[in-house]
N, C-alpha and C positions, 0 to 999 in steps of 0.2 A: 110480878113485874113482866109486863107482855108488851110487845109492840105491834099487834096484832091491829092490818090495815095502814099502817104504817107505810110512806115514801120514803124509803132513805136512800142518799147517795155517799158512798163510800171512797172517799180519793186513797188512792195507795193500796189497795185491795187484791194484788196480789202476791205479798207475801208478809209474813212475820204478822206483827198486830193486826194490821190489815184487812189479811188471810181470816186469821179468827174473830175480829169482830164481823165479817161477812160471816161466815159461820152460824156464828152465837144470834146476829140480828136476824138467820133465815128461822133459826130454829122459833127462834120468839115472836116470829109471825110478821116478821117484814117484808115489803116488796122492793126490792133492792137493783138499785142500777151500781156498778164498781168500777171504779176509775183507775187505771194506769197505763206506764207507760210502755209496758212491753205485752202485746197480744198475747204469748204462751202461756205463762203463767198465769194471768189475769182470767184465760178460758180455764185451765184448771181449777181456779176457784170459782167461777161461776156456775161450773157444771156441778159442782159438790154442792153450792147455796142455792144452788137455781135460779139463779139471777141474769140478767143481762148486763151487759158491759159495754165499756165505752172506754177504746184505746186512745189515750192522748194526754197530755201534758195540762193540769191543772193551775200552773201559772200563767196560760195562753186563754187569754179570755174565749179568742174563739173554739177553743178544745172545750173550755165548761161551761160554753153555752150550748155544747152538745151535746152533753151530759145530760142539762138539765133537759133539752128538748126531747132528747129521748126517754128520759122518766116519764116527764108531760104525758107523750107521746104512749107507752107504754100504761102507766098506771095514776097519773094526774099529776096533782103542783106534791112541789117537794114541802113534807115535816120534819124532814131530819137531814144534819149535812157533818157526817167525819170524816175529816182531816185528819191522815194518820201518816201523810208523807213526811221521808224526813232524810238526815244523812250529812255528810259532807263538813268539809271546813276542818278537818282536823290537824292543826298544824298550829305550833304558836306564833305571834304577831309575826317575828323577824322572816321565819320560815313559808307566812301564809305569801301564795300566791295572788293575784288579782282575780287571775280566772275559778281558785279555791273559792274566795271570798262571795266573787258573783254567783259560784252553784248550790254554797250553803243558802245566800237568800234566797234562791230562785224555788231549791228545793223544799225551805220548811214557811218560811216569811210569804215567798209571792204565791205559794199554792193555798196558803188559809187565804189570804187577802181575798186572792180571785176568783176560788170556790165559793167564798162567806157572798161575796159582792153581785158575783153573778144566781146563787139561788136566796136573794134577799128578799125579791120578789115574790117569790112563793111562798117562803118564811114568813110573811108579812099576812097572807091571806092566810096562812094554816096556823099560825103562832106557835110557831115551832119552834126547831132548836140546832144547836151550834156546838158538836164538841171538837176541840183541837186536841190534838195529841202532841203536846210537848214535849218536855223533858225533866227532870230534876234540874239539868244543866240547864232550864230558863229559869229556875230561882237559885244556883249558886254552880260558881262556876269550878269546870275540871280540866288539870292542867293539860296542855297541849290542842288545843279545843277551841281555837279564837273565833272560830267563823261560825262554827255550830251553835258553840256556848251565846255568842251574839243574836244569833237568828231566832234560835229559842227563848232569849228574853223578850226579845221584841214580839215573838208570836201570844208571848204573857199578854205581853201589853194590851197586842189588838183586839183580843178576847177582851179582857176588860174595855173597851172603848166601844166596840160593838155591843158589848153586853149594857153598857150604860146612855148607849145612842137611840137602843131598839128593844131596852126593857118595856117602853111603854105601848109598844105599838107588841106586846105578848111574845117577843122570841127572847128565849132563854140561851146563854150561851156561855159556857164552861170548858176547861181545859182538865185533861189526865196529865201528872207528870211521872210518868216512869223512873223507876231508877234502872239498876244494871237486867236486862229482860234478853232472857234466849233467843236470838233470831239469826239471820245470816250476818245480818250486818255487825250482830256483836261477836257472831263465832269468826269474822272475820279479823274485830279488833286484837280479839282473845290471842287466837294466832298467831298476831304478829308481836302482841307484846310476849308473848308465850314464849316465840322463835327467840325472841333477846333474853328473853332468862332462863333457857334452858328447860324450858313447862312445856308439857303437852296443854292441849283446851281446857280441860274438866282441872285441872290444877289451877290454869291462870284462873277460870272461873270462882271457883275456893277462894283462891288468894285475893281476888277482887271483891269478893263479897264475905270476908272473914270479918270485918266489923258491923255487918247488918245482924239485927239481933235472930232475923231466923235464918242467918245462916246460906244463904243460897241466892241465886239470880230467880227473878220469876220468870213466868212461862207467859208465851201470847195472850192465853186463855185465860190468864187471870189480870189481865188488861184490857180485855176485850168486857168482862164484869164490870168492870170499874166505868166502863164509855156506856157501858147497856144502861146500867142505874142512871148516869148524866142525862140520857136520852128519853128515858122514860119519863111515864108519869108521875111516877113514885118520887120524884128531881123537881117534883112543879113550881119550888118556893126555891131553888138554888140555882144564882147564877150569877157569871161575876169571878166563880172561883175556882181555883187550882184545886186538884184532888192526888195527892198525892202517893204512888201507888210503889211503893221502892221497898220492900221486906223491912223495914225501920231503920233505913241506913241514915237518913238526913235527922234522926234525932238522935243519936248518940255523937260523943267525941271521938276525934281519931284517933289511937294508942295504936 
């Protein structure tokens, strides 16, 4: 499973999933441009993948036409486009904000749209591919999570719609749904429900993932495998669908 020769561009790449699927895609022989919105971090990752970067905002058409232009620019048309932004909304209905609401979309919804839209064209001549990085929470929802759990349905959706718009013209396009996965953004949640019950991290950790059958949150890196296989060739007859990547939490009952 190599992606050797490979254009990929990476939205959300500098940190968590992100981080490691740049990583994972340099080791396996890709040429990689990485999108985000903070310059620091985004250069630390590119300096470890050897990639080049491109700081800006993936729901801003004109930010990911500059993405692609510099892939173009650097190593030709795009074969590969993940979307691993994500975040926000965490709040239930009565509690969510307008401006919550509007940066779960803009965070997980308007950066697949405008990434997928703006390297369609290249996708088109390379017959390439599309992974999103979801969530569990876009096929069933978690409490307190109105804006998120929403946005990540709908990123289901668009994957399937693109994928049945642009199967015939050869782009493949599939989503990861993560369940509970070690990153900042979850050492942050952990924290704070942690701080209300008395739990350090590594406890609320446990305790949130005491019904998944192995026991534990995953790691970046075993999400970043999950997006490699979607991207590669090895993936050439799958597309259209969710790959669910959560230590077996969504098929047991809760007790």
């Amino acid at each position: 499973m190599r992606l050797d020769g490979k254009n990929a561009i990476i939205v959300g790449a500098g940190s968590g999933i992100g981080a490691a699927t740049a990583q994972l895609f340099a080791e396996l022989g890709a040429r990689l441009v990485l999108m985000g919105p903070e310059a620091a971090p985004l250069a630390a990752v590119a300096r470890h993948a050897k990639a080049e970067m491109f700081v800006g905002d993936a729901s801003r058409r004109d930010d990911m036409a500059g993405a692609v232009a510099l892939i173009n620019k650097c190593y030709g048309a795009v074969d590969l486009l993940v979307n691993c932004a994500g975040g926000g909304g965490n709040a239930p209905l009565g509690d969510l904000t307008d401006e919550q609401w509007s940066k779960a979309l803009s965070t997980n919804l308007e950066t697949a749209r405008i990434s997928a839209a703006m390297a369609l064209p290249d996708l088109t001549k390379t017959r390439g591919a599309i992974v999103f990085v979801a969530s569990l929470a876009g096929l069933r929802a978690v409490p307190g999570a109105t804006g998120y759990v929403a946005a990540k349905h709908a990123v289901v959706g668009l994957m399937k719609a693109i994928a049945a718009d642009y199967g015939p013209s050869g782009i493949r396009v599939n989503a990861v749904c993560p369940g509970l996965v070690r990153t900042a953004m979850a050492d942050a949640i952990m924290d704070h429900f942690g701080g209300e019950n008395g739990m350090e991290r590594e406890a609320m950790y446990a305790r949130a993932t005491r019904g998944y059958p192995l026991r534990r949150p995953g790691e970046p890196e075993e999400v970043a495998r999950a997006i490699a296989f979607l991207a590669s060739d090895w993936a050439s007859f799958i597309t259209g669908q969710c790959l669910v990547a959560d230590g077996g939490g969504s098929v047991v009952d809760v007790f």
